[in-house]
C-alpha positions, -999 to +999 in steps of 0.1 A: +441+072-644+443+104-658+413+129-665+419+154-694+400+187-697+388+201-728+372+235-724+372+264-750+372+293-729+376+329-744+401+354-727+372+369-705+360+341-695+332+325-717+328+286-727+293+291-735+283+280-771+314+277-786+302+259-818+276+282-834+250+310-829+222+286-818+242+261-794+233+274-761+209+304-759+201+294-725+198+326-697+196+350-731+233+344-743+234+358-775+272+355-786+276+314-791+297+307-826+326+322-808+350+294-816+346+270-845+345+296-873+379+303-865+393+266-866+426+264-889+445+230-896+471+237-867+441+236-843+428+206-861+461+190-862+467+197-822+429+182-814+430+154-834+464+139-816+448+151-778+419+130-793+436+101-804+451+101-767+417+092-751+398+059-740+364+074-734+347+107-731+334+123-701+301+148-709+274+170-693+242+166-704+243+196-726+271+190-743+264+156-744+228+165-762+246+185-786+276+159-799+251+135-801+227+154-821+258+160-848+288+136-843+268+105-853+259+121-890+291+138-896+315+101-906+338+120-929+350+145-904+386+132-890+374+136-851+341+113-865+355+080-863+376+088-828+341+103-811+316+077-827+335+044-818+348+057-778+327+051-748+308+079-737+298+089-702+272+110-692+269+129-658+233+141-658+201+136-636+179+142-663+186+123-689+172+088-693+184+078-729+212+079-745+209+070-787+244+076-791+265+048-787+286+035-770+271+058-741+265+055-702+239+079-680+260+085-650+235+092-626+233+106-588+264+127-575+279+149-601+317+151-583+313+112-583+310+108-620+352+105-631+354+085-603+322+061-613+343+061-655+377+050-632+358+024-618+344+006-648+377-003-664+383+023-686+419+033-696+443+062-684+430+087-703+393+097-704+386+130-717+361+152-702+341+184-727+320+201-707+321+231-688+297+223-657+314+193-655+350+201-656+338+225-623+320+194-608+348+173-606+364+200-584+335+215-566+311+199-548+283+227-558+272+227-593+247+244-611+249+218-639 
């Protein structure tokens, strides 16, 4: 199995809130909307096929909250159909519902979560898009 990191990162070094000026705001950041204003077709073209490469998806809680706050209400997007239908697992500790399915809480060690999505069967490719978690599966310190 292969894990695939997703993580929109700017040249100095930011991933946070990406998508639009209220995304994140946590610890004062006032600069999210970095990113998806500035989408052309190329990018879109270049997602959609690292997409359409994936069995599941791997999230952290935040980013989790955030796709499934939007993905489920936006079916006439071209990514709608891939992330709606996937399985979707979550590393968190503090989540205990998930709305959006298919999704599964992964719950306990954070490191341990790809290895947990491995273990259930899923295909060669999930697809991890999260920041905290993309350093979890390397580190076994997280702030996440």
């Amino acid at each position: 199995m292969k894990l695939v990191v997703q993580e929109f990162l700017t040249l100095d070094g930011v991933s946070q809130g990406p998508g639009a000026p209220d995304e994140d705001t946590s610890d004062g950041f006032t600069r999210g909307g970095w990113f998806v204003p500035h989408l052309d077709e190329e990018f879109e073209r270049q997602a959609g096929e690292w997409l359409g490469e994936a069995d599941a998806f791997l999230f952290g809680r935040r980013t989790y909250e955030n796709f499934a706050r939007d993905w489920p209400g936006m079916t006439d997007h071209p990514f709608a159909g891939i992330l709606n239908r996937l399985p979707k697992y979550v590393a968190s500790n503090t989540l205990t519902e998930a709305a959006w399915d298919p999704t599964t809480i992964l719950s306990g060690d954070g490191p341990a979560g790809p290895r947990d999505v491995r273990g259930r069967g899923v295909g060669p490719q999930p697809f991890t898009h999260t920041t905290c978690l993309s350093f979890a599966t390397t580190w076994t310190r997280s702030r996440c």
